[in-house]
N, C-alpha and C positions, 0 to 999 in steps of 0.2 A: 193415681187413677184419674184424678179430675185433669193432667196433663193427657193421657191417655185419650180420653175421649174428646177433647177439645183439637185435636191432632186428628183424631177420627173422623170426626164430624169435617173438619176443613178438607179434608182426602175425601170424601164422600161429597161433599158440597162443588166441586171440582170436576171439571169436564170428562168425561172419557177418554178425549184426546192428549189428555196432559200426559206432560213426560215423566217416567223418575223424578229427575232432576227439577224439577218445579213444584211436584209432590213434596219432594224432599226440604226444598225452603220451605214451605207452608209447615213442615214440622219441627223447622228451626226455628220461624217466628210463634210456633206454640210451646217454646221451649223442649220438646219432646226429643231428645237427643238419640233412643234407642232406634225410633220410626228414623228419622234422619238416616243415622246410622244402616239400617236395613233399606232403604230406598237409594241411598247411594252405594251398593254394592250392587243393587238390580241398575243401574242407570247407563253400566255400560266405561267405555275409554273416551266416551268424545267430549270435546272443548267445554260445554255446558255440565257434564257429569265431574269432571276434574275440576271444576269452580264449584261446585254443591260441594264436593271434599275438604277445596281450602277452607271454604267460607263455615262445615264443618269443625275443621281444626280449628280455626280461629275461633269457636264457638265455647271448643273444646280449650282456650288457650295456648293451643301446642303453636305457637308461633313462625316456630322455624319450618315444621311442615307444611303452614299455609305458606307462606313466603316462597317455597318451593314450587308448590303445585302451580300457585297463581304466576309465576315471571315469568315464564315466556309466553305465558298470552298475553299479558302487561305490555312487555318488551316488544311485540308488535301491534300496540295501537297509539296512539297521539297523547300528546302528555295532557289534555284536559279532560278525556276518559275516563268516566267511573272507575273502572278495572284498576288503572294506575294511580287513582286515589285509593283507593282500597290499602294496593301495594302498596304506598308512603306506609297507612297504618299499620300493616303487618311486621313491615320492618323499623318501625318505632319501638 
Protein backbone atom coordinates (compact mmCIF):
# COMPACT_ATOMS: atom_id res chain seq x y z
CA UNK A 1 0.00 0.00 0.00
CA UNK A 2 2.48 2.44 1.19
CA UNK A 3 4.52 1.52 -2.27
CA UNK A 4 1.24 2.26 -3.86
CA UNK A 5 0.71 5.57 -2.94
CA UNK A 6 4.15 6.86 -3.03
CA UNK A 7 4.01 5.72 -7.01
CA UNK A 8 0.67 7.61 -6.97
CA UNK A 9 1.55 10.64 -5.46
CA UNK A 10 5.01 10.94 -8.01
CA UNK A 11 2.26 10.14 -11.26
CA UNK A 12 0.12 12.88 -9.99
CA UNK A 13 3.04 15.27 -8.81
CA UNK A 14 4.10 14.97 -12.67
CA UNK A 15 3.16 17.19 -15.66
CA UNK A 16 0.34 16.40 -17.90
CA UNK A 17 2.60 16.32 -20.70
CA UNK A 18 4.73 13.38 -19.40
CA UNK A 19 4.92 10.27 -21.35
CA UNK A 20 4.22 6.65 -20.33
CA UNK A 21 7.56 5.98 -20.32
CA UNK A 22 8.75 8.68 -17.85
CA UNK A 23 5.61 7.96 -15.72
CA UNK A 24 6.82 4.57 -15.71
CA UNK A 25 10.40 5.27 -14.32
CA UNK A 26 9.10 7.30 -11.63
CA UNK A 27 7.33 3.89 -10.75
CA UNK A 28 10.52 2.05 -10.92
CA UNK A 29 12.33 4.45 -8.71
CA UNK A 30 9.21 3.96 -6.25
CA UNK A 31 9.78 0.45 -6.36
CA UNK A 32 6.20 -0.14 -7.65
CA UNK A 33 6.67 -2.75 -10.26
CA UNK A 34 2.72 -3.47 -11.04
CA UNK A 35 2.37 0.67 -11.98
CA UNK A 36 5.56 0.17 -14.11
CA UNK A 37 4.44 -2.72 -15.31
CA UNK A 38 0.87 -1.12 -16.50
CA UNK A 39 2.45 2.00 -17.85
CA UNK A 40 4.79 0.35 -19.96
CA UNK A 41 2.22 -1.57 -21.85
CA UNK A 42 0.31 1.98 -22.45
CA UNK A 43 3.66 3.43 -23.61
CA UNK A 44 3.57 2.25 -27.01
CA UNK A 45 6.85 0.51 -29.52
CA UNK A 46 8.94 3.58 -29.56
CA UNK A 47 12.71 3.81 -28.69
CA UNK A 48 11.99 5.51 -24.99
CA UNK A 49 9.06 2.72 -24.27
CA UNK A 50 11.33 -0.44 -25.17
CA UNK A 51 14.03 1.09 -22.56
CA UNK A 52 11.15 1.67 -19.75
CA UNK A 53 10.82 -2.52 -20.58
CA UNK A 54 14.48 -3.31 -20.31
CA UNK A 55 15.20 -1.16 -17.51
CA UNK A 56 11.93 -3.07 -16.27
CA UNK A 57 13.43 -6.31 -16.71
CA UNK A 58 16.42 -5.47 -15.23
CA UNK A 59 14.31 -4.43 -12.25
CA UNK A 60 12.71 -7.57 -12.54
CA UNK A 61 16.33 -9.44 -12.80
CA UNK A 62 15.31 -11.16 -15.99
CA UNK A 63 18.60 -10.14 -17.51
CA UNK A 64 18.65 -11.67 -20.75
CA UNK A 65 15.42 -9.91 -21.76
CA UNK A 66 16.95 -6.38 -20.84
CA UNK A 67 20.10 -7.25 -22.81
CA UNK A 68 17.77 -7.90 -25.65
CA UNK A 69 15.42 -5.06 -25.63
CA UNK A 70 18.35 -2.54 -24.91
CA UNK A 71 21.26 -3.65 -27.91
CA UNK A 72 20.45 -2.22 -30.57
CA UNK A 73 19.75 1.02 -29.30
CA UNK A 74 23.12 0.54 -27.45
CA UNK A 75 24.74 -0.67 -30.64
CA UNK A 76 23.99 2.64 -32.36
CA UNK A 77 25.39 5.22 -29.94
CA UNK A 78 29.16 5.92 -28.96
CA UNK A 79 30.81 3.82 -26.53
CA UNK A 80 30.83 6.48 -23.55
CA UNK A 81 26.78 6.76 -23.63
CA UNK A 82 24.81 5.93 -20.79
CA UNK A 83 22.75 3.57 -22.79
CA UNK A 84 26.04 1.46 -23.44
CA UNK A 85 26.96 1.55 -19.85
CA UNK A 86 23.80 0.21 -18.88
CA UNK A 87 24.38 -2.52 -21.62
CA UNK A 88 28.03 -3.56 -20.00
CA UNK A 89 25.70 -4.17 -16.74
CA UNK A 90 22.97 -6.10 -18.18
CA UNK A 91 25.37 -8.33 -19.72
CA UNK A 92 27.52 -8.97 -16.57
Amino acid sequence: MKSWFASSLLLWAGTAWASPAADGRACLEASDLACAHRLAAEAGNGAEATLLRAELAFAEQDFYTAEKLIGPHAAARAADDPLTHDLALYKA
